[in-house]
DSSP file (Angstrom, degrees, kcal/mol; ACC not computed):
  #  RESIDUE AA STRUCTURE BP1 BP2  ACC     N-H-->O    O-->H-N    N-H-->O    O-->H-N    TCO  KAPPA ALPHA  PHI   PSI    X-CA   Y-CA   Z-CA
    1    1 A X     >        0   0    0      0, 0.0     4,-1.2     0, 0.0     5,-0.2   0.000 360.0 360.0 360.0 -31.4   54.4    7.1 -226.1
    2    2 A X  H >>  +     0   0    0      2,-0.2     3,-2.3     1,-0.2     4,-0.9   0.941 360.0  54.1 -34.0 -80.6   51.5    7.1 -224.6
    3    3 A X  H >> S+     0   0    0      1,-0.3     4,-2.5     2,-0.2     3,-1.3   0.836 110.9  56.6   9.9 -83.4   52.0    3.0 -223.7
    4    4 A X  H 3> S+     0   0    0      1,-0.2     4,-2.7     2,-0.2     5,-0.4   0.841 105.5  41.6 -27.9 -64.7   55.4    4.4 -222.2
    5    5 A X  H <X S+     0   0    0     -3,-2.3     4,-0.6    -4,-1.2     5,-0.3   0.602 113.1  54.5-115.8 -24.8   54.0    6.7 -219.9
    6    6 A X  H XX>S+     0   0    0     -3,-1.3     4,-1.5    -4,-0.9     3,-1.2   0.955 112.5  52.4 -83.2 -77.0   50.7    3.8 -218.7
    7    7 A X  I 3<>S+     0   0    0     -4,-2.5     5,-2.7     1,-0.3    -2,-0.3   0.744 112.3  40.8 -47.6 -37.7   53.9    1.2 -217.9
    8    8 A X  I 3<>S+     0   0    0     -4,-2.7     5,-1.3    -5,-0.4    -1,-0.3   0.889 127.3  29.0 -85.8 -28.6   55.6    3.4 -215.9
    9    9 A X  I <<5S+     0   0    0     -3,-1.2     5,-0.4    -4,-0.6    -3,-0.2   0.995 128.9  29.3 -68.1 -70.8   52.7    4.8 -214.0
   10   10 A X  I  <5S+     0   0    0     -4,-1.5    -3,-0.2    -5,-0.3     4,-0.2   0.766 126.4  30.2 -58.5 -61.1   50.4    2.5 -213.8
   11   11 A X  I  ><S+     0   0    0     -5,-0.9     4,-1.6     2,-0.1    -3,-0.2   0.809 121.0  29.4 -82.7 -84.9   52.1   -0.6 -213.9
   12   12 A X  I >><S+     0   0    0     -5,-2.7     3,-3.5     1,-0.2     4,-0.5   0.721 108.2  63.7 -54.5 -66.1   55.3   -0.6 -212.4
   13   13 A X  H 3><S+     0   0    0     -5,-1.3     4,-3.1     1,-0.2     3,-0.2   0.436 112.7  31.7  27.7-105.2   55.1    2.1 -209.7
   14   14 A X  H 34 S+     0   0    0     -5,-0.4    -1,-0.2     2,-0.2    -2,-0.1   0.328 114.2  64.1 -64.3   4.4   52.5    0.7 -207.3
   15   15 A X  H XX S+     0   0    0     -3,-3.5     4,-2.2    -4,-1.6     3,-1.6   0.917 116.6  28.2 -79.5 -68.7   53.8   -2.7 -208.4
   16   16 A X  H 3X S+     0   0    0     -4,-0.5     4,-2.1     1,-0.3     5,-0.3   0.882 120.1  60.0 -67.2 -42.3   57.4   -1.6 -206.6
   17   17 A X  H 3X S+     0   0    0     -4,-3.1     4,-1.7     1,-0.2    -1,-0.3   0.887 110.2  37.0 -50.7 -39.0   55.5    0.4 -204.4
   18   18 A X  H <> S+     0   0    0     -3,-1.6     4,-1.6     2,-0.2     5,-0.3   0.820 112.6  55.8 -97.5 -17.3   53.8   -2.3 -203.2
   19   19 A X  H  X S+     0   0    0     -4,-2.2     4,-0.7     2,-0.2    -2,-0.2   0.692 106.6  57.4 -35.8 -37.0   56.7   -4.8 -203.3
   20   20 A X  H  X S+     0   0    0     -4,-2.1     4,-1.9    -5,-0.3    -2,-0.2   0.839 106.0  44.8-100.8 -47.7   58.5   -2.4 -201.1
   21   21 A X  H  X S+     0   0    0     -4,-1.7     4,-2.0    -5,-0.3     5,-0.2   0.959 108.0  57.9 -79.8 -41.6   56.0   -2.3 -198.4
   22   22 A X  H  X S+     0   0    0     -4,-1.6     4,-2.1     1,-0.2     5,-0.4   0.960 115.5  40.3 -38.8 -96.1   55.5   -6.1 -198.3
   23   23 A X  H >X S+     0   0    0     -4,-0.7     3,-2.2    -5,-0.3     4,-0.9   0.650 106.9  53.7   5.6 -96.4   58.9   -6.3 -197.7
   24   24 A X  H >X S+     0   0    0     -4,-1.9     4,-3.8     1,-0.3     3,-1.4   0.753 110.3  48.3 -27.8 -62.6   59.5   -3.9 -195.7
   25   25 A X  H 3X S+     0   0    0     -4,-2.0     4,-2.1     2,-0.2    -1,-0.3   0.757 109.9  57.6 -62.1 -27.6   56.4   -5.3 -193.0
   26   26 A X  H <X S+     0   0    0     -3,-2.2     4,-1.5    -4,-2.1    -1,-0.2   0.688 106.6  51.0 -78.6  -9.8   58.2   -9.2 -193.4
   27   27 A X  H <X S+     0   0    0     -3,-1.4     4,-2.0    -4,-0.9    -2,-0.2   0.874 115.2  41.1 -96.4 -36.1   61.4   -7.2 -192.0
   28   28 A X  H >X S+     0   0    0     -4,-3.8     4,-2.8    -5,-0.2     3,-1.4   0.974 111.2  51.6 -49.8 -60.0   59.5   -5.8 -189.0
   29   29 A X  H 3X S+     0   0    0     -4,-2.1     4,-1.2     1,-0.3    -1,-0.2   0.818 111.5  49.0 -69.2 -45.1   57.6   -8.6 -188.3
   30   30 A X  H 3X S+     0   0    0     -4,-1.5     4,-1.8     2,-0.2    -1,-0.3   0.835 113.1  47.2 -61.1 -20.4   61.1  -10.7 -188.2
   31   31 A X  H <X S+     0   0    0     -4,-2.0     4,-3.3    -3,-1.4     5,-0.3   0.982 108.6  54.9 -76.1 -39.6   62.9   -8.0 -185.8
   32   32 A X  H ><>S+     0   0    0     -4,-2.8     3,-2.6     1,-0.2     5,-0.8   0.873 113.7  42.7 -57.2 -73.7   59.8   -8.0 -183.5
   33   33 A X  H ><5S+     0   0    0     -4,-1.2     3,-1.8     1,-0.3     5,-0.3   0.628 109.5  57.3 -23.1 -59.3   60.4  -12.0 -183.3
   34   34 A X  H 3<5S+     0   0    0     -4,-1.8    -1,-0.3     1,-0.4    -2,-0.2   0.877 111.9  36.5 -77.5 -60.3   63.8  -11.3 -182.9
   35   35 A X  T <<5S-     0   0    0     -4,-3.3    -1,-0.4    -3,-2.6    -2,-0.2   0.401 115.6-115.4 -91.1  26.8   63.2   -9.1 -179.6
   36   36 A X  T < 5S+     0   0    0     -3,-1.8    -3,-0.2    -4,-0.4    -2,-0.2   0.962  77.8 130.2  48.0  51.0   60.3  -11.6 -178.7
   37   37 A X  S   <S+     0   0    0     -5,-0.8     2,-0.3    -6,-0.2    -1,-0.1   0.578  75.5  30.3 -92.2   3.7   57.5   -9.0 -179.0
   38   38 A X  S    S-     0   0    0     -5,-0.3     2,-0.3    -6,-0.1    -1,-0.1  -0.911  88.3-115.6-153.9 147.9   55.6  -11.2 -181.1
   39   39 A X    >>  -     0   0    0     -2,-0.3     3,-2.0     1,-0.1     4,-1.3  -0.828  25.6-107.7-111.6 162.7   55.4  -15.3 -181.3
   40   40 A X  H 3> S+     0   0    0     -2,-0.3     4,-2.5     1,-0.3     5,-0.3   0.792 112.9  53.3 -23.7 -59.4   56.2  -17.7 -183.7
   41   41 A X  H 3> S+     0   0    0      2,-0.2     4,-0.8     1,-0.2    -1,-0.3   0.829 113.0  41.3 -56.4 -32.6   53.2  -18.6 -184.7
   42   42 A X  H X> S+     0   0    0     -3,-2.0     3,-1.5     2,-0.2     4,-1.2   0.987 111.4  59.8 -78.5 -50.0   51.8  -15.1 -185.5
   43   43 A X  H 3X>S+     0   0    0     -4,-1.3     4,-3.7     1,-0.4     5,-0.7   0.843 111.3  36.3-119.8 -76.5   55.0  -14.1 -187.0
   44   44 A X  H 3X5S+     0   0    0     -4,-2.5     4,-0.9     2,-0.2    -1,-0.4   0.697 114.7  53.0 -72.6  -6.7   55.0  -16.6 -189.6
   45   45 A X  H <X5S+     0   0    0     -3,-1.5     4,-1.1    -4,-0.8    -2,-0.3   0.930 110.2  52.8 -73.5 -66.7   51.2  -16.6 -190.2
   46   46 A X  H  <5S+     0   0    0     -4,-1.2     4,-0.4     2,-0.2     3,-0.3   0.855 116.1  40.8   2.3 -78.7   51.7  -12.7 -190.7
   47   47 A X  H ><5S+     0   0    0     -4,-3.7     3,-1.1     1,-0.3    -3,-0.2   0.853 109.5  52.8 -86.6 -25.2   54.5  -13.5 -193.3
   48   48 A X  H ><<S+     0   0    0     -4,-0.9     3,-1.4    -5,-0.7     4,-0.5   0.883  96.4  70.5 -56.7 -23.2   53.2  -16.3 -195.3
   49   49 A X  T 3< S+     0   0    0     -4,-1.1     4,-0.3    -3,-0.3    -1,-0.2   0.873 108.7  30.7 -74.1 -21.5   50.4  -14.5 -195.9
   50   50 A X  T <  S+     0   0    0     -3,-1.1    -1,-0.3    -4,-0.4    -2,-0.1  -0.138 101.0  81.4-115.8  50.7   52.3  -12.1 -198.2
   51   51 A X  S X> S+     0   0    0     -3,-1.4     3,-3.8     3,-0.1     4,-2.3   0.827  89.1  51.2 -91.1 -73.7   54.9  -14.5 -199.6
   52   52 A X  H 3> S+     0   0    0     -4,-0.5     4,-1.9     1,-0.3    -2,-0.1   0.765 115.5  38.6 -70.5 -50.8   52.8  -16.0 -202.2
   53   53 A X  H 34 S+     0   0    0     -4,-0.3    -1,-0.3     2,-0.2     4,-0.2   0.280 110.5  61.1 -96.0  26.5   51.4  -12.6 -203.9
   54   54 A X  H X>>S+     0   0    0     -3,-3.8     4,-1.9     3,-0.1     3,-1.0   0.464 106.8  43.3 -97.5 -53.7   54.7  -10.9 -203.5
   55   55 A X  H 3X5S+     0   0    0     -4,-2.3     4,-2.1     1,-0.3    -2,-0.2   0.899 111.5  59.1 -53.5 -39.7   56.4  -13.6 -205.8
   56   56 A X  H 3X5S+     0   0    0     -4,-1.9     4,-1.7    -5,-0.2    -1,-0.3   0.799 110.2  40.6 -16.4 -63.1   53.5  -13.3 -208.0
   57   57 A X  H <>5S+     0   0    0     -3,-1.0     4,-2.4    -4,-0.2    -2,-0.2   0.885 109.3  52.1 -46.7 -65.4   54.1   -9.8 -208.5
   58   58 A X  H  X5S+     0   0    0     -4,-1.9     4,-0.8     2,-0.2    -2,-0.2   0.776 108.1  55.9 -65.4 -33.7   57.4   -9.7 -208.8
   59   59 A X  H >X<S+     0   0    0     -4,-2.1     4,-4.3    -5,-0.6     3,-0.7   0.978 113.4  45.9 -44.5 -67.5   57.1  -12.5 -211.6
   60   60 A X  H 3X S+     0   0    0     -4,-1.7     4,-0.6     2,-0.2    -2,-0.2   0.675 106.8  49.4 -45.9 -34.2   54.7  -10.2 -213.4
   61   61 A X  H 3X S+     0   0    0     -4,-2.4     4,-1.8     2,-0.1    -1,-0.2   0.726 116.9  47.3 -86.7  -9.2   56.4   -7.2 -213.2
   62   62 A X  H <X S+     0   0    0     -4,-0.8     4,-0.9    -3,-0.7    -2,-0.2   0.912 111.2  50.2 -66.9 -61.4   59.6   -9.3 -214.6
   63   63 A X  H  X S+     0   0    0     -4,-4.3     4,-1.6     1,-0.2    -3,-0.2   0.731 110.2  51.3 -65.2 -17.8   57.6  -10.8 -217.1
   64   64 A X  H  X S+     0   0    0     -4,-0.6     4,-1.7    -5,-0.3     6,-0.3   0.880 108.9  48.8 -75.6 -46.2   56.3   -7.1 -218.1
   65   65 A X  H  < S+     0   0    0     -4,-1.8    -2,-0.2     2,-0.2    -1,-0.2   0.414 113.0  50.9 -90.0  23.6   59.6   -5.5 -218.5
   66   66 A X  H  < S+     0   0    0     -4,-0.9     3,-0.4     8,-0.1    -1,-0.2   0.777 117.2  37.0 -64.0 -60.9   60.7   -8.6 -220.7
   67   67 A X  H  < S+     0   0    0     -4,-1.6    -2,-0.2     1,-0.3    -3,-0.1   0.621 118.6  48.8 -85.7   7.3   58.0   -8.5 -222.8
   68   68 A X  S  < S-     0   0    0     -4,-1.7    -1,-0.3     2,-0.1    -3,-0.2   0.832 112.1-115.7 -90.7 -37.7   57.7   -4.5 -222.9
   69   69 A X        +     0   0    0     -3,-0.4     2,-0.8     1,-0.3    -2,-0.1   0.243  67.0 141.5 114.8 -20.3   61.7   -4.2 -223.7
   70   70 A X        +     0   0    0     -6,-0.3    -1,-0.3     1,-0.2    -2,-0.1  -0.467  23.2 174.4 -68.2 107.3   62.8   -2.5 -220.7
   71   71 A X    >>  +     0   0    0     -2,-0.8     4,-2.6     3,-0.2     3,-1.2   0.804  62.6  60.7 -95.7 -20.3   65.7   -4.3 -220.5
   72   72 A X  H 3> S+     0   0    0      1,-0.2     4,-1.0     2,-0.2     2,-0.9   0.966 111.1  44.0 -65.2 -72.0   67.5   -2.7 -217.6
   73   73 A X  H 34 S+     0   0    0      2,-0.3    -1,-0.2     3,-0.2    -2,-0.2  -0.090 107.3  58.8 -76.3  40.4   64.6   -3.6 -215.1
   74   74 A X  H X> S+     0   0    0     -3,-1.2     3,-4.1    -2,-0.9     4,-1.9   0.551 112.8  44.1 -89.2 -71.1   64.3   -7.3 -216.7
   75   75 A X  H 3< S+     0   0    0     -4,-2.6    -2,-0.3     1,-0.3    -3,-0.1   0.574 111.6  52.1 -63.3 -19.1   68.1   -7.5 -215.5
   76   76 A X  T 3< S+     0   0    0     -4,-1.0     4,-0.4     1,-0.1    -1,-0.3   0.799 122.1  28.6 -76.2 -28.8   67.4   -5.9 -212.1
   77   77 A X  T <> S+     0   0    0     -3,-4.1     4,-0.9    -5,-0.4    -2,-0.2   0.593  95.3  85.8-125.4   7.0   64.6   -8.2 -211.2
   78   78 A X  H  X S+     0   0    0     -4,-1.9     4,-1.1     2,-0.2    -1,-0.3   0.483  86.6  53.0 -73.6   6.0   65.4  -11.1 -212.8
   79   79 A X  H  > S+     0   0    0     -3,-0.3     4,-2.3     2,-0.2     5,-0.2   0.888 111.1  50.4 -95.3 -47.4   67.7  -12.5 -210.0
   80   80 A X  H  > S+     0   0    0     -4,-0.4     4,-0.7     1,-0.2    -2,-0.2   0.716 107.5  50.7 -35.9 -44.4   65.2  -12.0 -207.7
   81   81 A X  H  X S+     0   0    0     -4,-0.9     4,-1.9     2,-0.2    -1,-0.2   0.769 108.9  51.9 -65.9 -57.1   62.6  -13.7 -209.7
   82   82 A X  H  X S+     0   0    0     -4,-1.1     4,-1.6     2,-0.2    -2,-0.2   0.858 112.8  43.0 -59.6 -37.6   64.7  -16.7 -210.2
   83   83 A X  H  X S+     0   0    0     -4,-2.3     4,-1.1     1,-0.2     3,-0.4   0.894 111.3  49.4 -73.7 -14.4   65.5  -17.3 -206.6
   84   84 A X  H  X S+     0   0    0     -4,-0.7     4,-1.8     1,-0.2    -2,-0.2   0.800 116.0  56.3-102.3 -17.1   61.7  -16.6 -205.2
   85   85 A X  H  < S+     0   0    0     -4,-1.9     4,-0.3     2,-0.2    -1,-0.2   0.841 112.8  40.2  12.4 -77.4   61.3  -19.6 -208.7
   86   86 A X  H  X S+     0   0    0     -4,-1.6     4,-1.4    -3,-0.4    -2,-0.2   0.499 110.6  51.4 -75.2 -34.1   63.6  -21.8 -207.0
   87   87 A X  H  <>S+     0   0    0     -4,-1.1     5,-2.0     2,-0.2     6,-0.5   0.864 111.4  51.5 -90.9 -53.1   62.4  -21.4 -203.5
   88   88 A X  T  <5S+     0   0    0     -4,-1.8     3,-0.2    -5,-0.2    -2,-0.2   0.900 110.5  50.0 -28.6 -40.2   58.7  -22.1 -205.0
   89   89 A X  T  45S+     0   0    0     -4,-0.3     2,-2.0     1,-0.2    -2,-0.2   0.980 112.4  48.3 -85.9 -73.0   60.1  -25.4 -206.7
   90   90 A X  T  <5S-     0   0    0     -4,-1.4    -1,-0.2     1,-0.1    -2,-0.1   0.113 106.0-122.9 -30.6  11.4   61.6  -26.5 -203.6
   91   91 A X  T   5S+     0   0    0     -2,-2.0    -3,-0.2    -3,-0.2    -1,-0.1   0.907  82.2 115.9  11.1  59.7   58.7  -25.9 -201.1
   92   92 A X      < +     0   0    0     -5,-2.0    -4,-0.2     1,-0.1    -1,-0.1   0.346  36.8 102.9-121.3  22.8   60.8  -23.9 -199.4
   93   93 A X        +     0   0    0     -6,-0.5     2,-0.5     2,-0.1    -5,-0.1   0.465  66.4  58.0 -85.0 -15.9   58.8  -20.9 -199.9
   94   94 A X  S    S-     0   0    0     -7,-0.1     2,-0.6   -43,-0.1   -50,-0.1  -0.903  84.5-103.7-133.0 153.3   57.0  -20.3 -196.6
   95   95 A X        -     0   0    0     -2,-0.5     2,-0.4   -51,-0.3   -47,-0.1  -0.710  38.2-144.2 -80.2  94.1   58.2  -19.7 -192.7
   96   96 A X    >>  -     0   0    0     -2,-0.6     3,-1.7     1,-0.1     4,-1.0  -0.775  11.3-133.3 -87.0 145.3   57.4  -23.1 -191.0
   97   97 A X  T 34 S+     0   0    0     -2,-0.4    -1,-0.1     1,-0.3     4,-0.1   0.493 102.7  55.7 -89.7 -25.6   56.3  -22.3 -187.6
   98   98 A X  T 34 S+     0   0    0      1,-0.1    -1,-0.3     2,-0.1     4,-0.2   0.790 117.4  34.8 -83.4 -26.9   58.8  -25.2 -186.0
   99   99 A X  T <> S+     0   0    0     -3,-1.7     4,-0.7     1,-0.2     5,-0.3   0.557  81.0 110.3-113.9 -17.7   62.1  -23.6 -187.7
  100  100 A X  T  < S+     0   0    0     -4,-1.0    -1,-0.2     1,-0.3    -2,-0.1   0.600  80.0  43.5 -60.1 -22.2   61.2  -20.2 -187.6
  101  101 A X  T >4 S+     0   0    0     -3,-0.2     3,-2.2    -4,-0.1     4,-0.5   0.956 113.4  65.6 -65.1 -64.1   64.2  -19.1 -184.6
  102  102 A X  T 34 S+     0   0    0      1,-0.3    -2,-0.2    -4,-0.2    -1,-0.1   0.617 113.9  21.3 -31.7 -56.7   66.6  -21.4 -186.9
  103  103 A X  T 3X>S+     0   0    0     -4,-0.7     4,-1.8     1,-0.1     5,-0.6  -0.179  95.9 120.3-106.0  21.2   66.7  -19.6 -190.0
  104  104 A X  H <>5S+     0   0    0     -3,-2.2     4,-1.6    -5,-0.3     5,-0.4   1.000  86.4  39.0 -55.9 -61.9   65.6  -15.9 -187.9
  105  105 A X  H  >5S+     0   0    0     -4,-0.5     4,-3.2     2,-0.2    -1,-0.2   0.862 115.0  46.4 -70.8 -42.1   68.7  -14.4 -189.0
  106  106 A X  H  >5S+     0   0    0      1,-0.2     4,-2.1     2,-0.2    -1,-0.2   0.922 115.8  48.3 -81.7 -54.4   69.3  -15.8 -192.9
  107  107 A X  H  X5S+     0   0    0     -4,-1.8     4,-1.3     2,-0.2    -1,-0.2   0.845 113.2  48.8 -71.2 -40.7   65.6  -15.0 -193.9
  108  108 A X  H  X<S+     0   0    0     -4,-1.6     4,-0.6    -5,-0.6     5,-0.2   0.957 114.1  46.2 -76.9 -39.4   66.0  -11.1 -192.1
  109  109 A X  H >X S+     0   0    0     -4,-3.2     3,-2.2    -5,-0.4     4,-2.1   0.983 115.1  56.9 -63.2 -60.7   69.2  -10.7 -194.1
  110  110 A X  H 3< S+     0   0    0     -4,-2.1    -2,-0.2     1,-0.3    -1,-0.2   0.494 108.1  34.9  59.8 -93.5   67.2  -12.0 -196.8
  111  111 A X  H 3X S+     0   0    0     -4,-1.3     4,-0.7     2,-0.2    -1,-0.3   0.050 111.4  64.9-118.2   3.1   64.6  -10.0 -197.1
  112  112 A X  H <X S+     0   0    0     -3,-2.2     4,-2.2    -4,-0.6    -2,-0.2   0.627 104.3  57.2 -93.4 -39.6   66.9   -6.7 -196.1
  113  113 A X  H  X S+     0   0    0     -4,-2.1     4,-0.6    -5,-0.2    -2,-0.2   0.724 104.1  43.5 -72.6 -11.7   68.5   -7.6 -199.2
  114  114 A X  H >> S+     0   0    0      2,-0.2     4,-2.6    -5,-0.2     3,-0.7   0.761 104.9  62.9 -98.5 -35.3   65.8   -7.4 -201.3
  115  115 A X  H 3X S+     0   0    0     -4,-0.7     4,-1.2     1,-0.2    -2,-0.2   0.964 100.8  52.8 -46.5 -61.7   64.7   -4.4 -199.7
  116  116 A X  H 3X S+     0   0    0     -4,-2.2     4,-1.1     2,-0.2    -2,-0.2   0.573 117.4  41.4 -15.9 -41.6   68.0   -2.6 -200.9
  117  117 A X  H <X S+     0   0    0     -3,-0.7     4,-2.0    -4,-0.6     5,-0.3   0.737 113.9  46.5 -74.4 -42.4   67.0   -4.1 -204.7
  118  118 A X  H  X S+     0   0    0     -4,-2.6     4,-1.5    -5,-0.2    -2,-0.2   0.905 115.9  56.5 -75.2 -15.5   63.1   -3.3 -204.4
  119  119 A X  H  X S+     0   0    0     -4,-1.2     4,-1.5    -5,-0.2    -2,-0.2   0.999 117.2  30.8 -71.3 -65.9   64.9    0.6 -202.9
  120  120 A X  H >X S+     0   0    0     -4,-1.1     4,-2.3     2,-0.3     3,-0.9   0.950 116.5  62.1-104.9 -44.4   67.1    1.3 -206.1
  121  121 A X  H 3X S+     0   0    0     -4,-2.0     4,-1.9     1,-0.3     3,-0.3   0.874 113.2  41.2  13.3 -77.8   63.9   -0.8 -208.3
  122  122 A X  H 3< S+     0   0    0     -4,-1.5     4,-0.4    -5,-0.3    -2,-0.3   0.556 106.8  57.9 -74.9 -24.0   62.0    2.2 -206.9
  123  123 A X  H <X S+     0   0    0     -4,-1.5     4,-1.5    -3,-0.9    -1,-0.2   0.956 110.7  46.3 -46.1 -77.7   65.1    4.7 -207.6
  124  124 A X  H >X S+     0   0    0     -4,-2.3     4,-3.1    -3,-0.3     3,-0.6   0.935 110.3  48.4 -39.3 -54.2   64.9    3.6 -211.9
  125  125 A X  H 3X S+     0   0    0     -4,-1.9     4,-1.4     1,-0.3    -1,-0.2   0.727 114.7  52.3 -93.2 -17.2   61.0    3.9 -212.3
  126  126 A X  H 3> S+     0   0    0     -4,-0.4     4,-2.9    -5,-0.2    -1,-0.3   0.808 113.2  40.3 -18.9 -64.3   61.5    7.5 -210.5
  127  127 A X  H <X S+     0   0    0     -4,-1.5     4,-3.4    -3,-0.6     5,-0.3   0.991 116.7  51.2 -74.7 -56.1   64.0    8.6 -212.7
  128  128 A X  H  X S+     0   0    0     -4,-3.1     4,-2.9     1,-0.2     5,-0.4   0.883 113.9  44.0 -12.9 -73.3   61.9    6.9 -215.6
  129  129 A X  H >X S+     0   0    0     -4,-1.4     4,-1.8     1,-0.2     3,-0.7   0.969 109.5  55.0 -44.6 -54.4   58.6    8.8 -214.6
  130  130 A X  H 3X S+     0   0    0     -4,-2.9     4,-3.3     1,-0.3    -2,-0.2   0.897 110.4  44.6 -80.5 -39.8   60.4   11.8 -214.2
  131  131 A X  H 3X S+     0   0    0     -4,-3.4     4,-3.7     1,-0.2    -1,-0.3   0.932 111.0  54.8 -18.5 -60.1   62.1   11.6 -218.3
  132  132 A X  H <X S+     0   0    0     -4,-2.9     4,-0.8    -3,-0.7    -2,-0.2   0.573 110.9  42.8 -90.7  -3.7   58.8   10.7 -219.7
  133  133 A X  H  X S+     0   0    0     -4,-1.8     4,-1.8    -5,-0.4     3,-0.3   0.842 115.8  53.7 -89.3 -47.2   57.2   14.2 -217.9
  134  134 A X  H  <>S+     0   0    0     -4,-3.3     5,-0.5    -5,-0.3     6,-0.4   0.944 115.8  34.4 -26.7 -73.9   60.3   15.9 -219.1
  135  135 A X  H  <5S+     0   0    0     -4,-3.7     3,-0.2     2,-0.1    -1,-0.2   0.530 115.9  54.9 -87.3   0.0   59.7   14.8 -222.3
  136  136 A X  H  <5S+     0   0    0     -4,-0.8     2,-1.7    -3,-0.3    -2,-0.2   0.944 111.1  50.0 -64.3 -74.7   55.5   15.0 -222.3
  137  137 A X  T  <5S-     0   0    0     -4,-1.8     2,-1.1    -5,-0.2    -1,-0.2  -0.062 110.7-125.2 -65.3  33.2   55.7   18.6 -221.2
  138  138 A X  T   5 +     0   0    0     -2,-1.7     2,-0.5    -3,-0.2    -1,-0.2   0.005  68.0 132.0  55.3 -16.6   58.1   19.7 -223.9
  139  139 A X  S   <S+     0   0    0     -2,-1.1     2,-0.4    -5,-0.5    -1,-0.2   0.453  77.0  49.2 -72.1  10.7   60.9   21.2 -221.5
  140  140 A X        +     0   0    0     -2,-0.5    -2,-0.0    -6,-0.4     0, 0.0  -0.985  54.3 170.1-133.5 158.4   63.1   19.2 -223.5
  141  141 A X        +     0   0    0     -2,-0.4     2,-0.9     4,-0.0    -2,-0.1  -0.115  38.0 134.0-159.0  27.4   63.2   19.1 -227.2
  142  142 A X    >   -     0   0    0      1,-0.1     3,-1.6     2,-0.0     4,-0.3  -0.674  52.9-146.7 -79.3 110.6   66.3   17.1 -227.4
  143  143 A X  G >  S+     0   0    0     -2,-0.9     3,-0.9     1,-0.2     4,-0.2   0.710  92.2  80.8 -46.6 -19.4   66.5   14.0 -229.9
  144  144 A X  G 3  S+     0   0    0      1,-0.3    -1,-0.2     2,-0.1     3,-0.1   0.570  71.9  72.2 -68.1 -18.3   68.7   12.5 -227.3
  145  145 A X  G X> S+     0   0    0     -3,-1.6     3,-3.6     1,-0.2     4,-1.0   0.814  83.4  67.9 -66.5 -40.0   66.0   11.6 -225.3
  146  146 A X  T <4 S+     0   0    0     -3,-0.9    -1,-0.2     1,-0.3    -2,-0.1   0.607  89.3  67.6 -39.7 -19.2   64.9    8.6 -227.7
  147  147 A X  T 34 S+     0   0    0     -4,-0.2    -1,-0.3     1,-0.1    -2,-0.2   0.729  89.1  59.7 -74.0 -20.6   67.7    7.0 -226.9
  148  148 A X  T <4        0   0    0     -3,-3.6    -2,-0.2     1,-0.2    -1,-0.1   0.862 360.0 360.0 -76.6 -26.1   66.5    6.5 -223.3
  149  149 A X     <        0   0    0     -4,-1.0    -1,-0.2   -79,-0.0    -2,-0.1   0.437 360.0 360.0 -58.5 360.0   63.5    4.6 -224.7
């Protein structure tokens, strides 16, 4: 149980946690473009620079709750996983500095949608933690709880 209690803490947490703020700063940094506080060039310098270790992450934390068993959050973040895959395989992966107005809008919806994923992500591994304290600190002594596992 122990195991349990390291994956959810340790691992996924500050994984989502830090998914969630990456994010989060590539949807600022497109509205400020968007009201022209910012130019192209920083803008997309700014978000390539966390593209490449988000998709990293997010591979890894896929590839953890495969091989761990958690199979509800393999199915949440495998769609995610596949496209940021596919956009890797494509070299389409990064904000080119020429296009960046072009595709302003489709990349902010985007990446709004994936906040919304990496929000309810961050919802699960909440409810998760908050089980496995439940069931550390005894206040439950229900057998029904193995079933969540």
């Amino acid at each position: 149980m122990g195991w349990n209690l390291f994956f959810w803490l340790v691992i996924c947490f500050p994984t989502n946690i830090a998914l969630l703020a990456s994010n989060f700063y590539q949807v600022l940094i497109l509205s400020d473009l968007e009201s022209d506080y910012i130019n192209p060039f920083e803008a997309s310098s700014r978000i390539n620079y966390f593209i490449l270790p988000e998709f990293i992450g997010q591979g890894v934390l896929c590839a953890l709750c495969l091989l761990t068993g958690h199979w509800l959050m393999f199915l949440l973040n495998v769609p995610v996983t596949c496209y940021h895959a596919m956009l890797y395989v494509k070299r389409e992966h990064l904000i080119d500095v020429t296009e960046v107005f072009r595709v302003l809008s489709a990349e902010k919806k985007f990446r709004i949608a994936k906040l919304v994923l990496y929000l309810i992500v961050l919802i699960v591994v909440i409810f998760r933690l908050t089980l496995i304290g439940v069931y550390y600190l005894g206040l439950e002594d229900d057998d029904d709880l193995k079933y969540f596992w």
